[in-house]
KOLMI-788180 format. One record per residue (C-alpha): y, z, x. Coordinates in pm, 1 decimal, m for minus. Example, Ala and Ser with C-alpha at 12.3 -4.5 7.8 and 13.67 -1.06 7.14 Angstrom:
<atoms>
<atom <m450.0,780.0,1230.0>>
<atom <m106.0,714.0,1367.0>>
</atoms>
This chain:
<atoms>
<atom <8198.0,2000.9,132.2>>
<atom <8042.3,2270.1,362.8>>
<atom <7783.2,2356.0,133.9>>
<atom <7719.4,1943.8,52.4>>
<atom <7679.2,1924.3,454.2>>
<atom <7443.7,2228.9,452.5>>
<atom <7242.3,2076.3,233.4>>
<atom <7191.8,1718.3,382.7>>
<atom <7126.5,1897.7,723.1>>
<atom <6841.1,2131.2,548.2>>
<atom <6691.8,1799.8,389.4>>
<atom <6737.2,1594.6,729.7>>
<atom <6565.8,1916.1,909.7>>
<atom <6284.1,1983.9,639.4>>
<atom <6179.3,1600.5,640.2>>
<atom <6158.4,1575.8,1002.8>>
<atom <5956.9,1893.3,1018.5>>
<atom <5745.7,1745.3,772.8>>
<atom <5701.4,1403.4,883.1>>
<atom <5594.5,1645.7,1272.1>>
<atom <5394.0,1831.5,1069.4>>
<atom <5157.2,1502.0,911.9>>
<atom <5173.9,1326.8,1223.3>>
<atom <5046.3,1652.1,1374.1>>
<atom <4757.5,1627.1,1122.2>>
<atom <4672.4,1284.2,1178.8>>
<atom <4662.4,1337.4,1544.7>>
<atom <4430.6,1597.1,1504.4>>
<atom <4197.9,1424.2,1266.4>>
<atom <4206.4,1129.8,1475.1>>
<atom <4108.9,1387.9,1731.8>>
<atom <3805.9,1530.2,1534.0>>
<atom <3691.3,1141.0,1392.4>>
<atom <3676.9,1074.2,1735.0>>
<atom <3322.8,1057.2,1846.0>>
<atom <3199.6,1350.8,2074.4>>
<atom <2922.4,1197.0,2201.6>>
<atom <2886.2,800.1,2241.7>>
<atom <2508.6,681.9,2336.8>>
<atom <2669.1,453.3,2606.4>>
<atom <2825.3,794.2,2781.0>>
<atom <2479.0,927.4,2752.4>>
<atom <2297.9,606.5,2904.6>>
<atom <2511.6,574.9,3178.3>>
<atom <2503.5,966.0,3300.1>>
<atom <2107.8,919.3,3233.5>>
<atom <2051.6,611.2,3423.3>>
<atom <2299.6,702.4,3711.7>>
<atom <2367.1,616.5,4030.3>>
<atom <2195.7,317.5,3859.9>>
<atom <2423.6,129.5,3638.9>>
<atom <2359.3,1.7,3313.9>>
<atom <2429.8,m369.1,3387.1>>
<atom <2111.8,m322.9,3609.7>>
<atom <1857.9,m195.5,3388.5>>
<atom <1589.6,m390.4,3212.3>>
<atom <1520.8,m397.8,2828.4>>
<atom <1185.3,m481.7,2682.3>>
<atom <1138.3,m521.7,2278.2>>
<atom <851.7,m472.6,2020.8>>
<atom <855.4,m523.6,1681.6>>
<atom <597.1,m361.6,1448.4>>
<atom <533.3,m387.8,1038.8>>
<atom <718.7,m133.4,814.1>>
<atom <349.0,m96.3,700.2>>
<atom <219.1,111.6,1060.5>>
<atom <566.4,329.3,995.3>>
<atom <316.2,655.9,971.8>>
<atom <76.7,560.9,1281.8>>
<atom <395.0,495.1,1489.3>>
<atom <516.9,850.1,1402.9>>
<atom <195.0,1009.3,1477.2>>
<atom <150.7,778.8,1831.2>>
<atom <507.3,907.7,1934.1>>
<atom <431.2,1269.7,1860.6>>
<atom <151.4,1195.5,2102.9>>
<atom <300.1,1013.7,2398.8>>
<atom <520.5,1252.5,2538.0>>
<atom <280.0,1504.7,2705.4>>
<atom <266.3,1639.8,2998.0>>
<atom <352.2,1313.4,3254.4>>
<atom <655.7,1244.0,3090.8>>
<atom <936.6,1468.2,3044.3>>
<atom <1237.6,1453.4,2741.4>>
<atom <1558.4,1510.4,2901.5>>
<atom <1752.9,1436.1,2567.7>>
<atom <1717.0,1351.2,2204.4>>
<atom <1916.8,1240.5,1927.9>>
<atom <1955.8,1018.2,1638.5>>
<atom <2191.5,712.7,1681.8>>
<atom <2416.9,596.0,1425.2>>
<atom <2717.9,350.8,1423.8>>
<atom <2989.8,318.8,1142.1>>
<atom <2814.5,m10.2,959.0>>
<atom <2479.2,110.3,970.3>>
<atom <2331.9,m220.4,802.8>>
<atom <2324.2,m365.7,1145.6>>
<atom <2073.4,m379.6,1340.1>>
<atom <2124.8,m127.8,1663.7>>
<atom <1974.1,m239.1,2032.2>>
<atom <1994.6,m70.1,2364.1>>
<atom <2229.9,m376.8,2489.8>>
<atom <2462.4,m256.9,2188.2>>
<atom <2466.3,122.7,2249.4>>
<atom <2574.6,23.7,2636.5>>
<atom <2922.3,m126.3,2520.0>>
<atom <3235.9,122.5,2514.2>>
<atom <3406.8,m14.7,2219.7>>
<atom <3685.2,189.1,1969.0>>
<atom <3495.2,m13.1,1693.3>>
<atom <3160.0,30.3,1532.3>>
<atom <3054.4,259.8,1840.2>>
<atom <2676.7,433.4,1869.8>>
<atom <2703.6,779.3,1858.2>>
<atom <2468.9,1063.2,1889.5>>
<atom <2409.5,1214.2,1554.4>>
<atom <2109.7,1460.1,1402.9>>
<atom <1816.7,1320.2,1348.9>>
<atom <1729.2,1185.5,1046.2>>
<atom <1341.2,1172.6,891.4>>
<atom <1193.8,1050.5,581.4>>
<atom <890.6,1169.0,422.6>>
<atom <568.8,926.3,384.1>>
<atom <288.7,1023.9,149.3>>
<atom <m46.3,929.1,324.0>>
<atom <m240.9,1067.5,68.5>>
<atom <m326.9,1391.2,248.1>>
<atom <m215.7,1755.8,165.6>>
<atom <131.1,1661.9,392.5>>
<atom <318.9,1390.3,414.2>>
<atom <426.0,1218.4,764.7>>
<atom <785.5,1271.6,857.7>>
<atom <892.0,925.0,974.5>>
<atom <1173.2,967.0,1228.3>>
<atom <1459.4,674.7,1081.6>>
<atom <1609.8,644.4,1439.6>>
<atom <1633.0,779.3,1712.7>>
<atom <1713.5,803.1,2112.8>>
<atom <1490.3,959.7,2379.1>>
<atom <1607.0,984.1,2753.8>>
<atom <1251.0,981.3,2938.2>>
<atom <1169.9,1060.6,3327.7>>
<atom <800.0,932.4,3433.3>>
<atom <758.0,1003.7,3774.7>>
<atom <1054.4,1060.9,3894.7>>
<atom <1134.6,722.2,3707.6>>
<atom <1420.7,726.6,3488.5>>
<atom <1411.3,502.4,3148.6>>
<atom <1575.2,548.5,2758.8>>
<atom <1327.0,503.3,2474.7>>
<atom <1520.7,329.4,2104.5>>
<atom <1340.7,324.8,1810.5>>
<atom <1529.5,152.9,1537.1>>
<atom <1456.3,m46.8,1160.7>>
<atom <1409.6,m418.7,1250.9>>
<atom <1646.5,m626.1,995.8>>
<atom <1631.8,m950.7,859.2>>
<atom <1867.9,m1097.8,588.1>>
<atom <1983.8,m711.6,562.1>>
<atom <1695.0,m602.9,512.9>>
<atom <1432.2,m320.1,666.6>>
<atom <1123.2,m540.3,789.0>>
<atom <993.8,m337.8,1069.4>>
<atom <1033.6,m94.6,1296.0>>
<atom <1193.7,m223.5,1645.1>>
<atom <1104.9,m17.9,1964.1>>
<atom <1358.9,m111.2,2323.3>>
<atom <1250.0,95.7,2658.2>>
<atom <1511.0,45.7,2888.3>>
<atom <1407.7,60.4,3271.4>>
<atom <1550.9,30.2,3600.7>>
<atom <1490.8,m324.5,3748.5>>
<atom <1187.3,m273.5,3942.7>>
<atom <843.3,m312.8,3977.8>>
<atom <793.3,91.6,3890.5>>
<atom <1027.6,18.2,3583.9>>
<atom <818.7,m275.4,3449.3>>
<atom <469.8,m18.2,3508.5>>
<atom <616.7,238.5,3297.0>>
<atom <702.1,m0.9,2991.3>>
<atom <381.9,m113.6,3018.4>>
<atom <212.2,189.8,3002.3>>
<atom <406.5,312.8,2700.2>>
<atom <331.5,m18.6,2468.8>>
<atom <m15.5,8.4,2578.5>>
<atom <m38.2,369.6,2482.4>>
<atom <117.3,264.4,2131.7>>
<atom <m52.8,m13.2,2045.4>>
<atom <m362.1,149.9,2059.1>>
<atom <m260.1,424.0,1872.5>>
<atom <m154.3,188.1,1592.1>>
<atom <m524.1,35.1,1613.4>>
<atom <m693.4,413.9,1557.9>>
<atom <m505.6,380.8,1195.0>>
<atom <m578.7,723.9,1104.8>>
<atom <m320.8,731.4,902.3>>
<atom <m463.7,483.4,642.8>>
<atom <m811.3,409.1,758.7>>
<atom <m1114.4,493.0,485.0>>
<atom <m841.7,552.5,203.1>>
<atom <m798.9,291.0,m100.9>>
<atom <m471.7,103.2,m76.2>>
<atom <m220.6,m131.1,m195.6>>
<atom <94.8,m273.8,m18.0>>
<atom <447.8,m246.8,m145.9>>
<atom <700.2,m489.6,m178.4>>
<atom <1062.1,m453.7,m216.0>>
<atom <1172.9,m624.2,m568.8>>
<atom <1501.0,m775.0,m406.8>>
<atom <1280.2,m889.7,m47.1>>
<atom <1399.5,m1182.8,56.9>>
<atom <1128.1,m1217.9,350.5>>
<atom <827.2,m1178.9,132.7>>
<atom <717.2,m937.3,347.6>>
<atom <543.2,m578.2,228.8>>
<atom <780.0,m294.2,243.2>>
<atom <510.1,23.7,302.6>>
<atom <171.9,107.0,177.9>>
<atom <83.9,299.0,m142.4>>
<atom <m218.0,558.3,m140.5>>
<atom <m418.6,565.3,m468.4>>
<atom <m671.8,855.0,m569.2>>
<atom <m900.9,632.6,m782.7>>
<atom <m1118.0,845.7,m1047.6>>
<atom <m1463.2,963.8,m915.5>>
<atom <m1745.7,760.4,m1057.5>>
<atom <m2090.6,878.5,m939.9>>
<atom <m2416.0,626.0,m914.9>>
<atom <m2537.2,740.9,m1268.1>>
<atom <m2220.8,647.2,m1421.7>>
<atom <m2250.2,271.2,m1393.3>>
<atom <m2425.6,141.9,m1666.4>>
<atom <m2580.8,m214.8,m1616.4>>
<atom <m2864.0,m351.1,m1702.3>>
<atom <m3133.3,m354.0,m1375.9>>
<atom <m3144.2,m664.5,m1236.3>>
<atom <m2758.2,m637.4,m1211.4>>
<atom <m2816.0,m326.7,m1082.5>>
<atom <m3093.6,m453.4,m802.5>>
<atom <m2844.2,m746.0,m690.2>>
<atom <m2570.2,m478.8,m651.0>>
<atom <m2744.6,m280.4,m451.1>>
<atom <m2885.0,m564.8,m235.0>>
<atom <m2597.6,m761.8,m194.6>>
<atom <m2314.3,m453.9,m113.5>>
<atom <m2509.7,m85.8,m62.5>>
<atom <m2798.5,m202.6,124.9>>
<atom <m2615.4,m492.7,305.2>>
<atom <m2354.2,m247.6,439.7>>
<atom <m2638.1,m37.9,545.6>>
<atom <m2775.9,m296.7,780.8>>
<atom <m2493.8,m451.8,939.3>>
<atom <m2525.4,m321.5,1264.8>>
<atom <m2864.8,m476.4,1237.8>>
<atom <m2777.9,m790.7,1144.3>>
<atom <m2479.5,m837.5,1407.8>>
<atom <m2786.1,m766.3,1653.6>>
<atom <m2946.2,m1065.2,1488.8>>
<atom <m2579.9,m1265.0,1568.8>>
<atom <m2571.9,m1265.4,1164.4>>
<atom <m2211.8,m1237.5,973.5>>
<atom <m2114.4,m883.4,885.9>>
<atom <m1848.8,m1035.8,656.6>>
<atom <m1958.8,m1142.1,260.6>>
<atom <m1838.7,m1246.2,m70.1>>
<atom <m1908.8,m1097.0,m387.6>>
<atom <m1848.5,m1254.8,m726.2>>
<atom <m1852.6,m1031.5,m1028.8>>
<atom <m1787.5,m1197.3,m1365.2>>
<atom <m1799.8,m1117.5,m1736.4>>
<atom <m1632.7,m1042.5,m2027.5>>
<atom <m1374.2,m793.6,m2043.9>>
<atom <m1432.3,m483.7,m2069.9>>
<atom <m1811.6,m462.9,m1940.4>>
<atom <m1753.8,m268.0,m1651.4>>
<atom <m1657.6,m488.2,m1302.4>>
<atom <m1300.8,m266.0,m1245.5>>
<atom <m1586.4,28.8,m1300.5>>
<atom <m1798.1,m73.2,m1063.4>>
<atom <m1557.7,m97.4,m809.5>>
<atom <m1453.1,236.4,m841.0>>
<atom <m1772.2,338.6,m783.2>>
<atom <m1824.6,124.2,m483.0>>
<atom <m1488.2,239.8,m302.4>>
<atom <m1632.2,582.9,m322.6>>
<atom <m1993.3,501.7,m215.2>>
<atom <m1933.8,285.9,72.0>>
<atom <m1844.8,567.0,339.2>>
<atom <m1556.6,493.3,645.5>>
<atom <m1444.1,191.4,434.3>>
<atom <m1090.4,97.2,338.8>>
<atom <m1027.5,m48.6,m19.4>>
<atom <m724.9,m272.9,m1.9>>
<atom <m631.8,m353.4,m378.9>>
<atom <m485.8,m663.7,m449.7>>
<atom <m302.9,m697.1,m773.2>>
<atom <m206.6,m1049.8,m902.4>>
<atom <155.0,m1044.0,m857.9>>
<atom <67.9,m964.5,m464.7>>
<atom <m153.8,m1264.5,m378.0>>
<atom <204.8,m1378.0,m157.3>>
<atom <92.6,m1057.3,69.1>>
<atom <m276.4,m1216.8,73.4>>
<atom <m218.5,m1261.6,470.2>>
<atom <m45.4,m904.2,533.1>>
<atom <m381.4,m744.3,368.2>>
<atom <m581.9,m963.0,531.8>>
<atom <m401.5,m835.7,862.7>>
<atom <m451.5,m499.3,718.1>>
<atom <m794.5,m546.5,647.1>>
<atom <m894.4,m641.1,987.9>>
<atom <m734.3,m363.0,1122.4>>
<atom <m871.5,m89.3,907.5>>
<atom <m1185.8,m244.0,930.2>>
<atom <m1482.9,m185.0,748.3>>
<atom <m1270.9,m315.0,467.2>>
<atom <m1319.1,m385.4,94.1>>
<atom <m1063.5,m631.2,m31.7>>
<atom <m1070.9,m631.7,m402.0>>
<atom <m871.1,m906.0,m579.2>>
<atom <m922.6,m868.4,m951.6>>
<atom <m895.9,m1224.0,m1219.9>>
<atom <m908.9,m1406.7,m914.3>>
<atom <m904.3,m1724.1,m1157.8>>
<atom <m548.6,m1685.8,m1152.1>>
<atom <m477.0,m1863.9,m808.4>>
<atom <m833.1,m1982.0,m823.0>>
<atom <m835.1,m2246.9,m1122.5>>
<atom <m876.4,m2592.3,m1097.3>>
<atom <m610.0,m2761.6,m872.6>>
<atom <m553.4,m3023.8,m1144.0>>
<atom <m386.2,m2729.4,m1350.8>>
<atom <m177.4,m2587.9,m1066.5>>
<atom <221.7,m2579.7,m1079.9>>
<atom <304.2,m2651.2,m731.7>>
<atom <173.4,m2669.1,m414.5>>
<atom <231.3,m2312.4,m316.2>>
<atom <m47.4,m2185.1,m565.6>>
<atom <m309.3,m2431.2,m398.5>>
<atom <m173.6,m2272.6,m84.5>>
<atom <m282.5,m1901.7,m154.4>>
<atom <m630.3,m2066.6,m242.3>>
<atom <m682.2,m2226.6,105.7>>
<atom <m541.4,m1895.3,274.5>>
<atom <m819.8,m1715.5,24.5>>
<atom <m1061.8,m1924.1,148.6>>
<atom <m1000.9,m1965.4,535.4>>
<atom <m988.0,m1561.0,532.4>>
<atom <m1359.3,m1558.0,332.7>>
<atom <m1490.2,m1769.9,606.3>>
<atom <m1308.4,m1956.1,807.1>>
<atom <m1193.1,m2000.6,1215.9>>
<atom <m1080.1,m1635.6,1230.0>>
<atom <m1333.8,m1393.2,1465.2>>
<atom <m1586.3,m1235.7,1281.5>>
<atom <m1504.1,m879.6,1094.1>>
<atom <m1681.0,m658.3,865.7>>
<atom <m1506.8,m729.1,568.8>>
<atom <m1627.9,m741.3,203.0>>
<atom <m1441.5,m937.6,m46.2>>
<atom <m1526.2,m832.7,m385.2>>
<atom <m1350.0,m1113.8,m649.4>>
<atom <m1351.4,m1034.0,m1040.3>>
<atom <m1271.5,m1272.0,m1346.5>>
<atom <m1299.7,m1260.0,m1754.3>>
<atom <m1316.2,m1670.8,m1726.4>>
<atom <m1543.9,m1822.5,m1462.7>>
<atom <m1533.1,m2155.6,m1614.5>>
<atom <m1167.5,m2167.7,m1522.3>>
<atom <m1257.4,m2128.8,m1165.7>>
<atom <m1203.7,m2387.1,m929.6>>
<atom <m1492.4,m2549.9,m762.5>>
<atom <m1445.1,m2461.2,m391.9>>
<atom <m1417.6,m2108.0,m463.1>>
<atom <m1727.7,m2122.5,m752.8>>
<atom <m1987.5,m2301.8,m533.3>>
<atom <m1874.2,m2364.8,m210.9>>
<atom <m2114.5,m2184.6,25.3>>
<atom <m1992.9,m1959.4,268.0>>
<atom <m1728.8,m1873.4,63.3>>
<atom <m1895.4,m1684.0,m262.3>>
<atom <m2256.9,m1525.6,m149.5>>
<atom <m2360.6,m1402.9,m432.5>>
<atom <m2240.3,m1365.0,m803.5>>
<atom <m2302.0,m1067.3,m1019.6>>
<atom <m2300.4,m1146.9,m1411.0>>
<atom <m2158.5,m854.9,m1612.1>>
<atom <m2306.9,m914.8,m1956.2>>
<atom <m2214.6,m647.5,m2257.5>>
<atom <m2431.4,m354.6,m2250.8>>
<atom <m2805.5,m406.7,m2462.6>>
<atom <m2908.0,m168.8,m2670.5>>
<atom <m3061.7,49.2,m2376.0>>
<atom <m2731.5,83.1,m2250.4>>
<atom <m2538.6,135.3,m2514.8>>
<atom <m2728.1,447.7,m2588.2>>
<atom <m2651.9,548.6,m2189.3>>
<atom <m2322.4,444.0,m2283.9>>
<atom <m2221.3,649.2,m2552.8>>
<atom <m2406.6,966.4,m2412.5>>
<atom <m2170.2,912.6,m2079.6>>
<atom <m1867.0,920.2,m2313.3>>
<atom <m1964.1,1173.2,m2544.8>>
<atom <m1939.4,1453.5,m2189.8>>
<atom <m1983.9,1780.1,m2401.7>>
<atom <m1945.8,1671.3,m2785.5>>
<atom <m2187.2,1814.2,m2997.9>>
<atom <m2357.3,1476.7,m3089.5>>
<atom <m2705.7,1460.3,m3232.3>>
<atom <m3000.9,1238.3,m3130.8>>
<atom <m2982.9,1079.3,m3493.2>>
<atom <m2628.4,1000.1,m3499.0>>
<atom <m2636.0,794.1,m3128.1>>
<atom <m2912.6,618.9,m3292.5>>
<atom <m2681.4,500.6,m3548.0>>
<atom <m2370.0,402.0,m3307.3>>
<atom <m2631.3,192.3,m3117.6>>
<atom <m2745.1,42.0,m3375.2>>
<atom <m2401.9,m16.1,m3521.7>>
<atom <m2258.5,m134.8,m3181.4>>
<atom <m2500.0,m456.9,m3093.6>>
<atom <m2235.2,m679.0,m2870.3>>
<atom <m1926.5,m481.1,m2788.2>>
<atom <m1832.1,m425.8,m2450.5>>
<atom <m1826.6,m78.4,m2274.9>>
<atom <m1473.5,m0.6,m2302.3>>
<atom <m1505.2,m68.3,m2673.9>>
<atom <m1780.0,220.3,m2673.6>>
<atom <m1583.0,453.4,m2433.4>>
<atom <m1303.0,386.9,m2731.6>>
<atom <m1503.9,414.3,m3005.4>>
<atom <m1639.2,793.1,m2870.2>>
<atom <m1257.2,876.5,m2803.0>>
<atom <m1191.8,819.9,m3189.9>>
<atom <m1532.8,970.0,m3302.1>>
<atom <m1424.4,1294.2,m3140.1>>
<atom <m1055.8,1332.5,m3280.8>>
<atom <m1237.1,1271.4,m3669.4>>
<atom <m1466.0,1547.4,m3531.2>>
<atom <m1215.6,1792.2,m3444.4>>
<atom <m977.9,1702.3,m3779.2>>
<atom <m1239.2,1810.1,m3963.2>>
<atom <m1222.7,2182.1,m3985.6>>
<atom <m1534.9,2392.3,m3983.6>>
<atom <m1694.4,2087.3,m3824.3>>
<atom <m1985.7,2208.7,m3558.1>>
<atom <m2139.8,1890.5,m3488.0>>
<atom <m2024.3,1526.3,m3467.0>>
<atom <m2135.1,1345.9,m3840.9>>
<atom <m2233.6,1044.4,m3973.0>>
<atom <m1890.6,1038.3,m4135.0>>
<atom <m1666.9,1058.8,m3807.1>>
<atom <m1853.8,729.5,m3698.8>>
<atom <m1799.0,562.1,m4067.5>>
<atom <m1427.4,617.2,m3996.1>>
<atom <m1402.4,511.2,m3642.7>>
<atom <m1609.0,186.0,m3681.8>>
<atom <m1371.6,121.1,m3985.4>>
<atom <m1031.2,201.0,m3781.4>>
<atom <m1151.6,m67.7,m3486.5>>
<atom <m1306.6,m362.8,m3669.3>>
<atom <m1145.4,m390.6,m3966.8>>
<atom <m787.6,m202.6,m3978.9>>
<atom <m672.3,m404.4,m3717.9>>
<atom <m761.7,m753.9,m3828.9>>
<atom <m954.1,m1010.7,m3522.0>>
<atom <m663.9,m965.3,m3284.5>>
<atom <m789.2,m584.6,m3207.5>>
<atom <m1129.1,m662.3,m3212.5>>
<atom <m1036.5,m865.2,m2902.7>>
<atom <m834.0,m666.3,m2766.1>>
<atom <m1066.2,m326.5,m2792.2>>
<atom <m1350.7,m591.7,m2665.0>>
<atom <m1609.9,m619.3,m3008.3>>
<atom <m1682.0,m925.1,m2871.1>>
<atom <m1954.3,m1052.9,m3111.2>>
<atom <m2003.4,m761.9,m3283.3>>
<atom <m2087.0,m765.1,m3634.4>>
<atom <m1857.3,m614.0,m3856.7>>
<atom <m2024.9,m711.8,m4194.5>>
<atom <m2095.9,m430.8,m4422.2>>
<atom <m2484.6,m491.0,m4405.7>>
<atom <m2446.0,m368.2,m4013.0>>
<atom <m2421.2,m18.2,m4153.7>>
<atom <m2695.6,m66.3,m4383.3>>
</atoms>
C-alpha cells in the first residue's frame, strides 16, 4: 500500500505541475497576442490634452484607378511645414472591414486597430520602376504647432476594394478645419498633374467577381512602333487622315481661339484586316502628350470611368474598336441596358459636358449594322475614313514592308501582286510570313523563288477550304488556277 500511495501522490503532483505549467503557457501567449501598440493609445497620447471625443474627422474617397498619383502626392506633401511625429500601418483581426479614424478611437478586447509594419504593393506604370502603393497606413502630423492624424485606408463596398479612403482628424477649430483644407487641396491637385498615367496608352481593369462594376486599376500597354511610312493606304485616305486627326490636333489651340470645338469624331471602317487597328497604332505614337485609352468590347460598362479618365488625362484618344457592337440598330438590341451605353457614347461625343480635347476614334468590319444616330447624326461622327483592301500600288508597298530583309527579287513581288488582286493586308503580311519559312526549308536557297510563293498561295486559298480564306481575309481574291497564269 505505501508504494500504491506513492504513486497516486506522484500522479496527483505531476498533473498539477502540468496543468501550472500550460496555464503558465497560455498566460504568456495571451501575454504576447496581446497587442503592444493599439492606434487608439497612439491617438489619444497624440491628440492630448485634447481628447478624442473632441476632434473632427473629414473623409475623401478617391478611384482605385489614381492608386499611383495618390502615392506619389503623399510622398510630396510632407515637406518642410509639416512634421511626422509617427508612422505605422494599421491592421485589425478581420481585415475585410473597412477601418476609419472613429473605429481606431474605440478601446475594445475585440477586433482592435493595432500598429503593425507597413505594408506596400508594387504598381507597374509602365516606367523602368514600379510605384510602391502604401496598402494602409497611419501618420501623426503637427502643422503649425497644430496637431492632426492622417488614415489612408481601401474604401469597401459589398467586400470589395473600390477606392482608396483618406480621414484627417483635427482638433475642433477653425485652425483644424484650415489644415484639412490645405491637405485635400494639395492632393487633389496632385491627382489632376496625372503623371503617373498621362501620355501613356491605357486600358482599365476590372475585377472578374466586381460586384460594383467599377474598374479595379489601370493596365499600361507598350503598343508596337509603327512609323508614318508603314501605313499603307491609298492617298486620299491618307489626305483625310491627316486632315481630320494630324493636322487638326496641330491647330487646336487655334481653333479654341476661334471658340471652335477641340473635341472630334473619327469613323474608320472596312473590311477586316485592311489596316484601321494599324493605323491606330501609328496614331497613338504620332500624336505627342496624348493619352490612348483602349476600350475593348467587353469594357463598354466602364465607358463612363474612361470617359472620366479621359478628361482627366486630357489630350485624350479614346479608341473603341467594332463599335457596331453596342452601336447596331436599336430594333436588334436585347435590353435596354445596351441602348443605354449608346446614349452614354453619344452624350460623351457631344453632348452637355464642358468642352475637352478629346478624340474619339470608332472602328467597325460592318457599317451597315450601325445604328443611325451614331452613322449620320452630326456632331456625333465628323468624318469617316473608308479602309478599302490595298490596290495593286499598295500591295507591292505591302509586301516589300513585310518582306524586312528577305532576299526577294523585283520579279517575284511582281508576281505576288499580281497574284494577290483583293486580299486584305493582313492576308499579305501572312502570306510573306509563309513565303519565308518555304524559303528557309529549302536548303541552299539564297533568294526567295517563284516556288516558295506557288506553295504559300496554295496552303491559304485552297488547303483550307472558304472558311480560311475568310478568316486569313482573301476577301475576293481569285483563287482560280488561271490567276497564276
Amino acid at each position: 500500500m505505501p508504494g500504491t500511495e506513492m504513486l497516486l501522490v506522484g500522479l496527483v503532483v505531476g498533473i498539477v505541475a502540468g496543468c501550472g505549467g500550460m496555464l503558465a503557457v497560455k498566460r504568456r501567449q495571451v501575454v504576447e497576442a496581446k497587442p503592444r501598440s493599439p492606434i487608439a493609445a497612439l491617438l489619444r497620447a497624440h491628440f492630448h490634452p485634447t481628447p478624442t471625443d473632441n476632434i473632427t474627422i473629414t473623409e475623401r474617397q478617391f478611384p482605385i484607378r489614381v492608386r499611383a498619383d495618390l502615392q506619389r502626392a503623399l510622398e510630396e506633401l510632407f515637406g518642410d511645414h509639416t512634421q511626422i511625429l509617427h508612422f505605422c500601418g494599421v491592421r485589425r483581426e478581420y481585415p475585410h472591414e473597412a477601418l476609419g479614424i472613429s473605429d481606431c478611437i474605440i478601446e475594445t478586447d475585440h477586433n482592435q486597430a493595432v500598429a503593425v509594419p507597413p505594408e506596400y504593393e508594387e504598381i507597374n506604370i509602365g516606367e523602368a520602376l514600379p510605384v510602391r502603393a502604401l496598402k494602409s497606413g497611419l501618420w501623426l502630423l503637427e502643422r503649425n504647432r497644430i496637431r492632426f492624424a492622417l488614415l489612408m485606408s481601401p474604401a469597401r463596398c459589398y467586400g470589395q476594394v473600390s477606392g482608396m479612403q483618406f480621414q484627417v482628424g483635427t482638433p475642433n477649430s477653425a485652425e483644424g478645419t484650415a489644415v484639412v483644407q490645405e491637405f485635400f487641396r494639395c492632393l487633389e491637385l496632385a491627382i489632376l498633374k496625372g503623371a503617373s498615367y498621362r501620355g501613356k496608352i491605357l486600358s482599365l481593369e476590372k475585377s472578374e467577381h466586381s460586384y460594383s462594376g467599377e474598374s479595379t486599376g489601370i493596365t499600361v500597354h507598350k503598343l508596337r512602333a509603327v512609323a508614318r511610312d508603314q501605313v499603307i493606304l491609298p492617298a486620299s485616305t491618307l489626305n483625310l487622315l491627316e486632315r481630320n486627326v494630324i493636322h487638326f490636333v496641330k491647330q487646336r489651340r487655334r481653333l479654341s481661339e476661334f471658340h471652335q470645338a477641340t473635341k472630334k469624331g473619327i469613323l474608320f471602317y472596312g473590311p477586316p484586316g485592311t489596316g484601321k487597328t494599324h493605323t491606330i497604332h501609328y496614331l497613338a505614337r504620332a500624336l505627342e502628350g496624348h493619352t490612348t485609352l483602349l476600350i475593348s468590347a467587353e469594357q463598354v460598362a466602364l465607358l463612363a470611368e474612361y470617359m472620366t479618365l479621359a478628361r482627366l488625362l486630357q489630350p485624350s484618344i479614346v479608341v473603341m474598336e467594332d463599335v457596331d457592337l453596342i452601336a447596331r440598330d436599336r430594333d436588334k438590341m436585347d435590353s435596354p441596358c445596351e441602348e443605354a451605353l449608346l446614349n452614354k457614347l453619344l452624350n460623351e461625343m457631344d453632348g452637355l459636358k464642358e468642352e475637352a480635347d478629346i478624340l474619339f476614334i470608332l472602328t467597325t468590319n460592318r457599317p451597315e449594322a450601325l445604328e443611325g444616330a451614331l452613322a449620320s447624326r452630326p456632331g456625333r461622327v465628323d468624318q469617316a475614313i473608308e479602309f478599302p483592301v490595298p490596290d495593286e500600288v499598295g500591295r507591292g508597298k505591302l509586301v516589300i514592308l513585310y518582306a524586312k530583309e528577305a532576299p526577294l527579287p523585283a520579279e517575284v513581288v511582281t508576281e505576288i501582286v499580281r497574284r494577290t488582286d483583293g486580299v486584305s493586308a493582313a492576308f499579305i503580311k501572312e502570306l510573306m510570313r509563309r513565303i519565308i519559312q518555304f524559303h528557309i526549308e529549302r536548303t541552299g536557297a539564297t533568294e526567295i523563288s517563284h516556288a516558295d510563293v506557288d506553295q504559300a498561295l496554295d496552303e491559304m486559298l485552297f488547303s483550307g477550304g472558304s472558311l480560311n480564306l475568310k478568316l486569313l481575309g482573301a476577301g475576293s481574291v481569285n483563287t482560280g488556277k488561271q490567276a497564276a497564269e
